[in-house]
C-alpha positions as a Markdown table, in Angstrom:
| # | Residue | x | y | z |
|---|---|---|---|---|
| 1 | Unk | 175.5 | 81.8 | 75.5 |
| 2 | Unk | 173.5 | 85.1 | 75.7 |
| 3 | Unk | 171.1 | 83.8 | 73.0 |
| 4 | Unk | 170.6 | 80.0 | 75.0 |
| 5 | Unk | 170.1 | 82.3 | 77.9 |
| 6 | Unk | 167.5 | 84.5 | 76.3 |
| 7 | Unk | 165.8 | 81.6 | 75.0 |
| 8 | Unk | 165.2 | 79.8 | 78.4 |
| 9 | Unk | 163.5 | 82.5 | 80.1 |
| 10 | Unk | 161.3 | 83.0 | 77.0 |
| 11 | Unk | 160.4 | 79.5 | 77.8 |
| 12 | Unk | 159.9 | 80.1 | 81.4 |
| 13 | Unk | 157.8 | 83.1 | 80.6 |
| 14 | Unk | 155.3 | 80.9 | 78.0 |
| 15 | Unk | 155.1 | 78.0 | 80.2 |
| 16 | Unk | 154.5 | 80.6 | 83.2 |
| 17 | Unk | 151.5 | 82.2 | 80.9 |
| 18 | Unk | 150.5 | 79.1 | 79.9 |
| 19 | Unk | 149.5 | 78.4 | 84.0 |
| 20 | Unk | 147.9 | 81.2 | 84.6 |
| 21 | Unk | 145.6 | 80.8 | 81.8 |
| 22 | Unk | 144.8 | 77.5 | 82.9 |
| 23 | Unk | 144.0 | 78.5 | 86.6 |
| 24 | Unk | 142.1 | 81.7 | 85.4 |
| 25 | Unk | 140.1 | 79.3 | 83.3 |
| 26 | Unk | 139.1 | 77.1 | 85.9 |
| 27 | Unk | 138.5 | 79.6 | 88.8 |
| 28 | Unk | 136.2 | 81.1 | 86.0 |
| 29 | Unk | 134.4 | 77.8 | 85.7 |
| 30 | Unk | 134.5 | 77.1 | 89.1 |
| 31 | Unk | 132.6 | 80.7 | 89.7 |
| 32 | Unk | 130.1 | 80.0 | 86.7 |
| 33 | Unk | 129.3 | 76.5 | 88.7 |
| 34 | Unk | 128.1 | 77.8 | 91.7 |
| 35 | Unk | 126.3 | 80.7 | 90.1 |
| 36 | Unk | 124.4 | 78.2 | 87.7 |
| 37 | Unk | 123.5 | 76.3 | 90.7 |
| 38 | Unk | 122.2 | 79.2 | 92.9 |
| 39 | Unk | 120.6 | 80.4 | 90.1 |
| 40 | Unk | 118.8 | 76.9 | 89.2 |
| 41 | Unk | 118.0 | 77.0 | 93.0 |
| 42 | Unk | 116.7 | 80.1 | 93.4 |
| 43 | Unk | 114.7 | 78.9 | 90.0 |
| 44 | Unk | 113.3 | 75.5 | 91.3 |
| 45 | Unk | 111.7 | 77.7 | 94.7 |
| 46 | Unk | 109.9 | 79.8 | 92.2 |
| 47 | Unk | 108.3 | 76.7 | 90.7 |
| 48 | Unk | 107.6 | 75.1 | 93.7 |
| 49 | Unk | 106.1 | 78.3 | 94.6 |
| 50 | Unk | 104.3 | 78.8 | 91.6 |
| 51 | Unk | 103.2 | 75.0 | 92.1 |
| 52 | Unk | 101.8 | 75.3 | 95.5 |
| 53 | Unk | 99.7 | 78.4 | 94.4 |
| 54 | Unk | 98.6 | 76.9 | 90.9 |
| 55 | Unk | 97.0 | 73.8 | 93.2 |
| 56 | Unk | 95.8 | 76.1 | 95.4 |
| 57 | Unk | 93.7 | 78.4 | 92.4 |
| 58 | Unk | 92.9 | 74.9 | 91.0 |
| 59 | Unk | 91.3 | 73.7 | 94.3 |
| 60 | Unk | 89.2 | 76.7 | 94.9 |
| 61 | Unk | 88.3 | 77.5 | 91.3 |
| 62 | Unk | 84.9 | 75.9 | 91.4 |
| 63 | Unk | 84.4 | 77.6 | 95.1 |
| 64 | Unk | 81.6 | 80.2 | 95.5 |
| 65 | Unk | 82.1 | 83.9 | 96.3 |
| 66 | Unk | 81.0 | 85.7 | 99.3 |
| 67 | Unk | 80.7 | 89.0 | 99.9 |
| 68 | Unk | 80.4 | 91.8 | 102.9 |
| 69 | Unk | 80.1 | 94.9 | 101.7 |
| 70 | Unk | 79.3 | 96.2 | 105.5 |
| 71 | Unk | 83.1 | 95.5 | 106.1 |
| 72 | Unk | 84.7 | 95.5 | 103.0 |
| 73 | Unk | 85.8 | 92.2 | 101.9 |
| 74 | Unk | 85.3 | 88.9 | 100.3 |
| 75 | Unk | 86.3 | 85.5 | 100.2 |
| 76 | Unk | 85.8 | 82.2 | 98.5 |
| 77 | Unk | 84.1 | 78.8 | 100.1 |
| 78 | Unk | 83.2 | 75.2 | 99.2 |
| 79 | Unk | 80.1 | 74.9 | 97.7 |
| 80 | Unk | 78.7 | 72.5 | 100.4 |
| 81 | Unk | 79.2 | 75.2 | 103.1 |
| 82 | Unk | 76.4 | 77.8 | 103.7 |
| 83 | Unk | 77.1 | 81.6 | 104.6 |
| 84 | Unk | 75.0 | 83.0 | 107.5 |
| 85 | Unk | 76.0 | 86.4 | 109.0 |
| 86 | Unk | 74.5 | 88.2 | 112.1 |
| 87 | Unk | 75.8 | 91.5 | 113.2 |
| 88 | Unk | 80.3 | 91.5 | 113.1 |
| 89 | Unk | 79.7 | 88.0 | 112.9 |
| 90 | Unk | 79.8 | 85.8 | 109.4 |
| 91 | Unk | 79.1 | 81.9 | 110.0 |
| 92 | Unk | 80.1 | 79.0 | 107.5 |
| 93 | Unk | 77.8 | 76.3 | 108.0 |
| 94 | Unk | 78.0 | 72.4 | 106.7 |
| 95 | Unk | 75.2 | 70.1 | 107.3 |
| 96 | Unk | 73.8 | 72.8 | 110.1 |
| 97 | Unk | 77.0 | 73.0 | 112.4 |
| 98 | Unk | 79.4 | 75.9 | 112.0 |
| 99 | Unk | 82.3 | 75.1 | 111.1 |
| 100 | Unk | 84.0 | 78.5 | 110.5 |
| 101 | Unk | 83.5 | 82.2 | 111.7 |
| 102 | Unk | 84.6 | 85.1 | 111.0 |
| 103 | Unk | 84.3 | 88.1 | 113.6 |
| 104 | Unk | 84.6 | 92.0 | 112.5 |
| 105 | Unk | 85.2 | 93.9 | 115.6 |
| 106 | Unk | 85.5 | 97.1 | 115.7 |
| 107 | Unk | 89.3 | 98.3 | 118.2 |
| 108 | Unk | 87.4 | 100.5 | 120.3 |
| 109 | Unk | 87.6 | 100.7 | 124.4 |
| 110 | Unk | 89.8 | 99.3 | 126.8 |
| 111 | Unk | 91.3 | 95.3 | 127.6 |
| 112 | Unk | 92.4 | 93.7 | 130.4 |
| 113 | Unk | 95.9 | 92.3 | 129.0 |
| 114 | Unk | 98.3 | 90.6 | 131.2 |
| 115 | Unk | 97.2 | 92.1 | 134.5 |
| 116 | Unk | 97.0 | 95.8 | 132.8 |
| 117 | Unk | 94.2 | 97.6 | 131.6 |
| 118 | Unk | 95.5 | 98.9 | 128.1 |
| 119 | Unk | 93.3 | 100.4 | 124.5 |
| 120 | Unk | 92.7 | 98.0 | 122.5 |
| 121 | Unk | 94.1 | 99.7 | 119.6 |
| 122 | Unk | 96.9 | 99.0 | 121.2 |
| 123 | Unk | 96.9 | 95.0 | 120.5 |
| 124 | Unk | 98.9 | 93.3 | 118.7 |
| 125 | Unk | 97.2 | 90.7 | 115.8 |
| 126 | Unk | 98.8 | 88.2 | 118.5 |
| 127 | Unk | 97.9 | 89.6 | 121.3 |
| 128 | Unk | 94.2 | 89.8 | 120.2 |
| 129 | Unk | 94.4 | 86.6 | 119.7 |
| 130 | Unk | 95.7 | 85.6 | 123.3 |
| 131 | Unk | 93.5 | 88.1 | 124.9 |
| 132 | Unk | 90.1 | 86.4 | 123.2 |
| 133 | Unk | 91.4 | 82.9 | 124.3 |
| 134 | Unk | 92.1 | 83.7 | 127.8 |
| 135 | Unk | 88.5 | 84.9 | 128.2 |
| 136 | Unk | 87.4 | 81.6 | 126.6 |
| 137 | Unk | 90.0 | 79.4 | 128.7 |
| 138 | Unk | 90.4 | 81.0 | 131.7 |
| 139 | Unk | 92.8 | 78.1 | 133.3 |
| 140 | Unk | 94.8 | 77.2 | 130.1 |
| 141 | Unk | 98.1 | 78.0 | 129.5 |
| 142 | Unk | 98.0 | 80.3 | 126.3 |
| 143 | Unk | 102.2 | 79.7 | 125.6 |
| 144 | Unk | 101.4 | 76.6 | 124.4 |
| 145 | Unk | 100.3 | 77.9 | 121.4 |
| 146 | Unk | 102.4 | 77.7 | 117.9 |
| 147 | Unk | 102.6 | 80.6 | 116.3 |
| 148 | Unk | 102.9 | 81.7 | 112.3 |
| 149 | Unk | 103.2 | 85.0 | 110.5 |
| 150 | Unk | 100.2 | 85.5 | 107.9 |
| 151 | Unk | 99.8 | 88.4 | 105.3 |
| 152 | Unk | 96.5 | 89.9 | 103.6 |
| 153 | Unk | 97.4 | 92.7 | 100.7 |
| 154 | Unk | 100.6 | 93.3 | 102.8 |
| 155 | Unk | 98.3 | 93.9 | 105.9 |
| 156 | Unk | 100.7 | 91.3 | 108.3 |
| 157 | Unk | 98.6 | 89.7 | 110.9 |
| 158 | Unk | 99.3 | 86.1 | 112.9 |
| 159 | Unk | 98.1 | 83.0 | 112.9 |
| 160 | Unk | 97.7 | 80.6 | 116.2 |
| 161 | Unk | 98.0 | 77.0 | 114.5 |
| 162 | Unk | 97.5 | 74.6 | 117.4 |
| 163 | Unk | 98.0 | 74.0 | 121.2 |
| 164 | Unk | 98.8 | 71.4 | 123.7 |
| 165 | Unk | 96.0 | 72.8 | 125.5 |
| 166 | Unk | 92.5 | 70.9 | 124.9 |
| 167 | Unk | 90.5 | 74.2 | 125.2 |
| 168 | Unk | 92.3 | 76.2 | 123.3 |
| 169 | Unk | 93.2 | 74.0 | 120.6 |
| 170 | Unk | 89.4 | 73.6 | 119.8 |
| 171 | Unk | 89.4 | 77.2 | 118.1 |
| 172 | Unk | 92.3 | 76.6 | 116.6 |
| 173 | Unk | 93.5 | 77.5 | 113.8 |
| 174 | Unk | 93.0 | 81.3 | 114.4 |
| 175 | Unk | 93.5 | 84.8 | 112.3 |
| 176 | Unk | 94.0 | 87.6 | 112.3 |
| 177 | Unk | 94.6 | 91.2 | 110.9 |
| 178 | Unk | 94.1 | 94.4 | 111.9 |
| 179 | Unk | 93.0 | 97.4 | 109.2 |
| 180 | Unk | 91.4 | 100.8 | 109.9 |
| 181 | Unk | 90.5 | 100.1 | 113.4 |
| 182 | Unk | 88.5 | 96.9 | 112.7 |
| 183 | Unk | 90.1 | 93.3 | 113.7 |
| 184 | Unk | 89.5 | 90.7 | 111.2 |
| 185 | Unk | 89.0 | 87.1 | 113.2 |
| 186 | Unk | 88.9 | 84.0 | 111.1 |
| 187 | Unk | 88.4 | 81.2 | 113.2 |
| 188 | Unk | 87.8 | 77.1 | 112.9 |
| 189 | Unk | 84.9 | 76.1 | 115.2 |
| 190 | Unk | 84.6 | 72.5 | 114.1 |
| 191 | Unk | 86.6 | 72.6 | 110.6 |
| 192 | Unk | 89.9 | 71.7 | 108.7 |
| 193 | Unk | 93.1 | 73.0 | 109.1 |
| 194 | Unk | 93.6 | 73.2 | 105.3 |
| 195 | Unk | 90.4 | 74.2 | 104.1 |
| 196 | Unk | 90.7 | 77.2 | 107.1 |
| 197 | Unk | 94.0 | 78.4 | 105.3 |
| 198 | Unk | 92.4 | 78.2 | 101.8 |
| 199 | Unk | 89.4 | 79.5 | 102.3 |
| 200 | Unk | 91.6 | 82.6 | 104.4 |
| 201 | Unk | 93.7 | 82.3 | 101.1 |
| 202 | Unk | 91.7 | 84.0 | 98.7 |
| 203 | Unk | 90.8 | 86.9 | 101.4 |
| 204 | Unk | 90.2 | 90.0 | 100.6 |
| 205 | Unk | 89.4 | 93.9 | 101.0 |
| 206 | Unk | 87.1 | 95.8 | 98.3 |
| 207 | Unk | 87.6 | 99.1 | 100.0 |
């Protein structure tokens, strides 16, 4: 009897063992599942990423370079537009309209912002932005504007994509980023939205 008993809860004890190792085994394959498929998500970004900025090197490898060695930068543009540049001010021109500026101004002086006379210096990218387009639209209603974060060599700056506002929206899209007390203004007079961002793409500094 003490042997039948001894027997039994050996058998317990291996069928007991036997359990565990099976739900160990599939909590371990459960846990390998999702970190395969985080991982292969994580992975299929990058190459979207990767994608996107391929196309983008692609589209603008045949593009010409322009440089400004007044302000320290360059930039690449379609061959069919012409570079003209006057003062802060550097024009892209196509078939003798403008179709693209881009404005160097130096953050000097005072602004009337919001009903408050305040430095410039003390502007945000954004409010730069704002500040230009309310002298430019004096009626319109500038928080109709949709907004977007953009980044130059880790220099962060903002973006106004479009308004529901007829003036405004006709200098729109807008940039811009602020480095060593200079504002850097990239602006579509009478362009495309996604020639604007390429051409603002392969921006920038050389000092």
């Amino acid at each position: 009897k003490y042997m039948t008993k001894l027997n039994l809860n050996k058998g317990i004890s291996t069928s007991t063992g036997v359990l565990i190792i099976i739900v160990c085994a599939l909590l371990a394959g459960g846990i390998f599942a999702w970190q395969y498929k985080g991982i292969a998500k994580e992975s299929k970004l990058a190459d979207t990423e990767k994608i996107e900025k391929t196309q983008t090197q692609d589209e603008t490898a045949d593009w010409k370079v322009y440089q400004n060695n007044e302000h320290g930068y360059e930039l690449k543009h379609p061959k069919d537009i012409v570079i003209a540049y006057s003062n802060e001010q550097t024009v892209f021109k196509k078939d003798s309209s403008v179709y693209y500026s881009l404005v160097v101004s130096p953050l000097t002086g005072t602004s009337m912002f919001e009903g408050k006379v305040v430095p410039i210096t003390s502007l945000s990218p954004k409010n730069l932005i704002v500040s230009a387009l309310n002298q430019r639209c004096k009626t319109s209603d500038v928080k109709s504007i949709n907004w977007a974060s953009v980044e130059i060599e880790g220099i962060k700056g903002m973006q106004a994509l479009n308004s529901s506002d007829q003036c405004i929206n006709q200098y729109l899209p807008w940039s811009c980023v602020k480095k060593d007390n200079y504002a850097y203004n990239f602006k579509t007079t009478d362009g495309a939205v996604n020639e604007h961002n390429q051409i603002l793409s392969t921006f920038k500094f050389i000092k």
